[in-house]
TORDREN-582788 format. One record per atom (N, C-alpha, C, CB): x, y, z. Coordinates in steps of 0.001 Angstrom, whole numbers, plus 500000, padded with zeros to 6 digits. Glycine has a CB too. Layout:
N
XYZ ...
! end
This chain:
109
759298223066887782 759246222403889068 757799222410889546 760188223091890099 757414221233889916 756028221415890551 755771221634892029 755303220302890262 754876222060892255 754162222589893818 754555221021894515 751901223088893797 754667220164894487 754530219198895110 756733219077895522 753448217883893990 757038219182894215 758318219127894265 759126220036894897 758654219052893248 758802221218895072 759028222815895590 758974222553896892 757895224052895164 757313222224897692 757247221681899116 758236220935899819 756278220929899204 758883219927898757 759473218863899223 761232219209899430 759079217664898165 761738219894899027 762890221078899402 762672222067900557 763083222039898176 761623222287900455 761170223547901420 761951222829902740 759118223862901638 760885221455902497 760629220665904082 762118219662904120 758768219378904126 762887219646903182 764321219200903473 764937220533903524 765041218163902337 765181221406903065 766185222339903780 766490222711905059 766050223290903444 764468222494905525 764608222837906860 765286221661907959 763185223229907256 765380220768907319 765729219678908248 767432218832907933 764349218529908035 767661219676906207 769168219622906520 769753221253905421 769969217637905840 769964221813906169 770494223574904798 771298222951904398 771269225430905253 771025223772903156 772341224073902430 772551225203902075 772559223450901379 774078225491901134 774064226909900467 775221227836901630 772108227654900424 774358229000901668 775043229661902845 775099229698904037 774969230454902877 774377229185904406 773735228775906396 775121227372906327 770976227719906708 774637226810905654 775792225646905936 777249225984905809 775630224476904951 777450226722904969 778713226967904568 778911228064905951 778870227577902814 778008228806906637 778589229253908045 778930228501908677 777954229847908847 777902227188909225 777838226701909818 779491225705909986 776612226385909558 779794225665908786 781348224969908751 782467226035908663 781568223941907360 782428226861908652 783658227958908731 783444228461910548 783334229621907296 782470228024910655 782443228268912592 783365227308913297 780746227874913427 782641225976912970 783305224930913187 784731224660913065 782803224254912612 785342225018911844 786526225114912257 787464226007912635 786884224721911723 786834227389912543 787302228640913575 787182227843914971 786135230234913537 786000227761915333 786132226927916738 786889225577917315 784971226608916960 787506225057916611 788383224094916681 789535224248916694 788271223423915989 790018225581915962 791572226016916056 791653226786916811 792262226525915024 790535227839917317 790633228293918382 790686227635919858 789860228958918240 789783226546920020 790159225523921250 790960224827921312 789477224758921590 791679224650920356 793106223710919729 794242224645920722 793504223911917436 793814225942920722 795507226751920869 794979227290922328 796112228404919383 793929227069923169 793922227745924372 794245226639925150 792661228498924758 794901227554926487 795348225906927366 794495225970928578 797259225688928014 793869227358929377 792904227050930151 791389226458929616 792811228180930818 790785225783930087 789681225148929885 788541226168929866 789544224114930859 788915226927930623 787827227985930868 787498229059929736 788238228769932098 788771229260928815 788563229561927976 788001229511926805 788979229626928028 787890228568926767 787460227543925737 785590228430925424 787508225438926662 785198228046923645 784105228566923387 783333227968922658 784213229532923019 782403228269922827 781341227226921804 781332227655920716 779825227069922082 780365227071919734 780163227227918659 779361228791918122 779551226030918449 778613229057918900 777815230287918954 778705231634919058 776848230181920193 779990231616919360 780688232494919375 781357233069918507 781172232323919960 781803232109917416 781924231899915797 781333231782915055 782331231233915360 780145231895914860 778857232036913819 778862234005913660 776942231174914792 778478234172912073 778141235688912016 776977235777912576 778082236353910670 776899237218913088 775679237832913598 775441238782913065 775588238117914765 774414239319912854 774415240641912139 772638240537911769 775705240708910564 772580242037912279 770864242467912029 770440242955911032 770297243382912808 769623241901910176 769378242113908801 768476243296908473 768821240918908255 767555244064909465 767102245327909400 768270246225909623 766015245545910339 769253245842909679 770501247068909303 771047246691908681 771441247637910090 771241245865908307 772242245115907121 771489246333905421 771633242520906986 770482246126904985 770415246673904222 769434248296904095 770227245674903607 768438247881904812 767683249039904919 766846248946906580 766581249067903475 765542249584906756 765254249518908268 764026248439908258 764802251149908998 763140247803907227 762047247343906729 762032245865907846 762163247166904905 761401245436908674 761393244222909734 761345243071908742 760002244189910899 762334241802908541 762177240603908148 760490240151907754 762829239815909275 760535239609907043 758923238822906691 758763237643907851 758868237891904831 757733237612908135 757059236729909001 757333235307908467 755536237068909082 757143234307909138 757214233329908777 756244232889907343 757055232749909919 754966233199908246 753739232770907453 753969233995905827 751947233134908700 754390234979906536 754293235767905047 755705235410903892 754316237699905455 756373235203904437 757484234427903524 757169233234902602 758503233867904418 756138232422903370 755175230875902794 754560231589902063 754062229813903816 753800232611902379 752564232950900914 753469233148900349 751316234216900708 754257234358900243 755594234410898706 755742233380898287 757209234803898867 756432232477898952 756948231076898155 755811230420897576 757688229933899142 754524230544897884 753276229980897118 752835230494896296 752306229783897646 752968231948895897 752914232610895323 753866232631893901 752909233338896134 755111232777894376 755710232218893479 755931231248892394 756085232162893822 755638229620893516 755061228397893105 753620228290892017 754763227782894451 752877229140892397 751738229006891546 752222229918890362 750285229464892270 752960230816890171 753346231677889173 754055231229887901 754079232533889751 755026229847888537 755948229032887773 754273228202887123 757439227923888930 753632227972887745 752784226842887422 751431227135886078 752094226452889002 751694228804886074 750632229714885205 750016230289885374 749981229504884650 749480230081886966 748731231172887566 749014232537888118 748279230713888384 749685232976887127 750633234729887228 749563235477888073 750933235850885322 748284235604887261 746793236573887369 746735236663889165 744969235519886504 746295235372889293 746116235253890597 747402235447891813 745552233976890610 748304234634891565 749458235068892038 749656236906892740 750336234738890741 749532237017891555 749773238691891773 748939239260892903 749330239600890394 747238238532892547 746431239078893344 746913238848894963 745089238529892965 747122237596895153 747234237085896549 748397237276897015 746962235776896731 749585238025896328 750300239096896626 750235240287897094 750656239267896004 749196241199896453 748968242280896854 748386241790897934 748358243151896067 747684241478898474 746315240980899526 747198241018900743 745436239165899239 748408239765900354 749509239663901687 749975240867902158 750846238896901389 750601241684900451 750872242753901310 750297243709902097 751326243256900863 749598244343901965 748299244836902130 748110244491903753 747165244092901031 747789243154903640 747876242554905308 748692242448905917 747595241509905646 750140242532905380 751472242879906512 751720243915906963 752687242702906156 751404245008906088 751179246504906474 750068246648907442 750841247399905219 748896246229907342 748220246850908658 748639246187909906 746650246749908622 749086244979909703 749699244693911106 750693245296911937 750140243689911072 751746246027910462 753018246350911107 752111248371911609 754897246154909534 751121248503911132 750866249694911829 750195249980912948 750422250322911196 750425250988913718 750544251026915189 748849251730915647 752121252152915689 748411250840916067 746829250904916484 746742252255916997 746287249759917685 745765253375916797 745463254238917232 744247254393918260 745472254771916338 
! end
């Protein structure tokens, strides 16, 4: 897959998911439809946000804070250039990121 082709998923997923976000996104939907189907006050009634999972992915598996936006993009570029041959470097501008997510996430003295 090329860098050009990779981008071009990136920038459609974000503008239509797929996979598992979607597949929530439709098991909400129709939780929320059979649930407003069977209530008879109005007031009861719930949106969509009420039927979506929630759950905090720093507890979900360990305590480590989600990747940043921007640091999630270097991975994926990182990656991208890795498929492409540039392992050497890759690696480097890996460590570098990490390196730089850690001093951010540490607490100024």
């Amino acid at each position: 897959m090329s860098w050009l082709q990779f981008v071009e998923w990136v920038v459609f997923y974000t503008l239509e998911p797929f996979g598992e976000v979607r597949a929530d996104l439709r098991s909400a939907q129709v939780s929320m439809t059979v649930y407003n189907s069977q209530t008879v006050r109005r007031q009861d009634r719930k949106d969509l946000d009420a039927f979506l999972f929630k759950f905090d992915a720093t507890k979900a598996r360990n305590t480590k804070a989600p990747l940043t936006d921007a640091a999630t993009w270097t991975s994926m570029k990182g990656w991208a250039k890795a498929q492409a041959g540039g392992v050497a470097e890759s690696l480097e501008a890996a460590r570098k990121e990490k390196r730089a997510v850690r001093k951010r996430r540490t607490p100024s003295e």
